[in-house]
C-alpha positions as CSV (number, residue, x, y, z in Angstrom):
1,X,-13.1,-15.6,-51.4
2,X,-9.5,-15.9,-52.8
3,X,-8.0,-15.9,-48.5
4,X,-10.1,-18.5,-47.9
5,X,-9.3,-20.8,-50.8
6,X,-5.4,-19.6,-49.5
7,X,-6.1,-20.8,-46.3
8,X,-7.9,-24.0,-47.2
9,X,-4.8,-25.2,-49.8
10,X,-2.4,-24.1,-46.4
11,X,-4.6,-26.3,-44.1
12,X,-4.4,-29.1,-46.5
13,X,-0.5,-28.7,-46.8
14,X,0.3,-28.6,-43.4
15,X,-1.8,-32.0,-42.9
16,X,-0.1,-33.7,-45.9
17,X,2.9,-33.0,-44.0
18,X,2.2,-33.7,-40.9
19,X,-0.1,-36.7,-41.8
20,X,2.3,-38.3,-44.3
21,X,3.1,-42.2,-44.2
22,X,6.7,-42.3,-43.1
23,X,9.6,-43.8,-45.9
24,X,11.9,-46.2,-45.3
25,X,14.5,-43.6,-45.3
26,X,12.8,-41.7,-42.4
27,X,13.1,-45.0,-39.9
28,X,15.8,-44.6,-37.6
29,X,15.2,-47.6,-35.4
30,X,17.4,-50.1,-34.3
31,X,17.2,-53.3,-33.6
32,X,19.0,-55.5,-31.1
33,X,19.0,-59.3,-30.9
34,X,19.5,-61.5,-27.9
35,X,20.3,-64.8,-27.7
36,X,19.6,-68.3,-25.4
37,X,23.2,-69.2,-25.3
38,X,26.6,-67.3,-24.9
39,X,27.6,-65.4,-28.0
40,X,31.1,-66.2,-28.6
41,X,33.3,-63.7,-30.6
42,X,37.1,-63.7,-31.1
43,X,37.2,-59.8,-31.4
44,X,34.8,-57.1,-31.5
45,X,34.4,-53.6,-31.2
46,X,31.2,-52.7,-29.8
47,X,29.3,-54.2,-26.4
48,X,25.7,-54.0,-25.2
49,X,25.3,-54.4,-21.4
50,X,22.4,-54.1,-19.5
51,X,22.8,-53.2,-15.7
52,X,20.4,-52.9,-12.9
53,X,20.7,-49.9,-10.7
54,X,18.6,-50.0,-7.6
55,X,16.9,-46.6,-6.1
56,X,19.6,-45.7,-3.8
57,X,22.9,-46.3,-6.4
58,X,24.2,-43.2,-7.6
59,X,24.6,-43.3,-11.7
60,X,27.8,-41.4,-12.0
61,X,29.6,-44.6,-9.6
62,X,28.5,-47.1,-12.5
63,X,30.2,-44.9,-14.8
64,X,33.1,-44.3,-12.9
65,X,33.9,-47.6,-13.0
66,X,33.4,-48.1,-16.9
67,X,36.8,-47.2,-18.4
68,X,35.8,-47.6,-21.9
69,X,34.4,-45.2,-24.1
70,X,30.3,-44.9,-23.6
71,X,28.4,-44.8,-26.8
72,X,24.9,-45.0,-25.9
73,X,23.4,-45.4,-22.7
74,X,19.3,-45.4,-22.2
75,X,17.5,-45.8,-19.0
76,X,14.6,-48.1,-18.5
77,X,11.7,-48.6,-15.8
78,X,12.5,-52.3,-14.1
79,X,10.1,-54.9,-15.0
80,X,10.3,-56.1,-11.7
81,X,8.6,-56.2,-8.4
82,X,10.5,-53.8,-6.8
83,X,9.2,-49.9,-7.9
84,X,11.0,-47.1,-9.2
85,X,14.5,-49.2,-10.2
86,X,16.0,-48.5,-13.4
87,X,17.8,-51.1,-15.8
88,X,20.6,-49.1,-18.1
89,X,21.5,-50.4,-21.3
90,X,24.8,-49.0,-21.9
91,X,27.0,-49.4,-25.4
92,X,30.7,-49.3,-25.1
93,X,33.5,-49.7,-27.1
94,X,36.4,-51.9,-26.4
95,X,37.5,-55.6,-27.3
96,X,36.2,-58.9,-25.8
97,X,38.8,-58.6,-23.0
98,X,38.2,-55.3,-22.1
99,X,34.4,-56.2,-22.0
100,X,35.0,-59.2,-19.4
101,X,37.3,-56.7,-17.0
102,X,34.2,-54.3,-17.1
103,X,31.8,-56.9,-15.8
104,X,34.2,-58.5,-13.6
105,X,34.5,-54.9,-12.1
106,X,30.4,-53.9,-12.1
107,X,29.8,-57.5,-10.6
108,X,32.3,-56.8,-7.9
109,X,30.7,-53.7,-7.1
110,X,27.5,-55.1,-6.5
111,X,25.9,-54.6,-9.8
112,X,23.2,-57.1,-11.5
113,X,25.5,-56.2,-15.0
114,X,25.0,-58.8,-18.2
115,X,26.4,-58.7,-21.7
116,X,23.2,-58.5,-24.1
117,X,25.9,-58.9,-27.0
118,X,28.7,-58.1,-28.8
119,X,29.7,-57.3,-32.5
């Protein structure tokens, strides 16, 4: 009789943690916010671009070309028609100007790049 009161208090443990609302302290999410018009910023020190990468573009070339320190990068399904092309949303680091060479560079290369924002 006592195991299976033992066993019942365990089983109800392991659900209270597992099954526990989550606190403000345990979300991790962030948030980003996009805008109609051109964000204008005189300096900055972080930059959210999101590039689409057809099927046949190798990752490591958009890289390559990206000479600034990558903080982030996550890869997406495309909303679009086409199947099985990825949009990348890559963070770097690097002041305005830096940021405009970089697109200057993915555009050149025959990149769909855009700045999402900067801060």
């Amino acid at each position: 009789m006592q195991t299976s009161i033992q066993n019942e208090r365990s089983r109800r443990r392991d659900c209270y943690d597992f099954c526990r609302l989550p606190t403000p302290t345990d979300n991790f999410t962030r948030f980003g916010v996009l805008a109609a018009t051109p964000l204008v910023l005189e300096a900055s020190s972080h930059a959210l671009l999101r590039v689409l990468l057809e099927k046949e573009t190798a990752l490591n070339g958009l890289l390559r070309k990206i000479d600034q320190q990558i903080v982030r990068l996550d890869r997406r399904p495309s909303l679009g028609q086409v199947p099985f092309q990825d949009v990348y949303f890559i963070e770097i680091v690097g002041s305005k100007a830096e940021v405009a060479v970089t697109m200057t560079i993915l555009r050149a290369g025959g990149w769909d790049a855009v700045v999402l924002g900067l801060w």
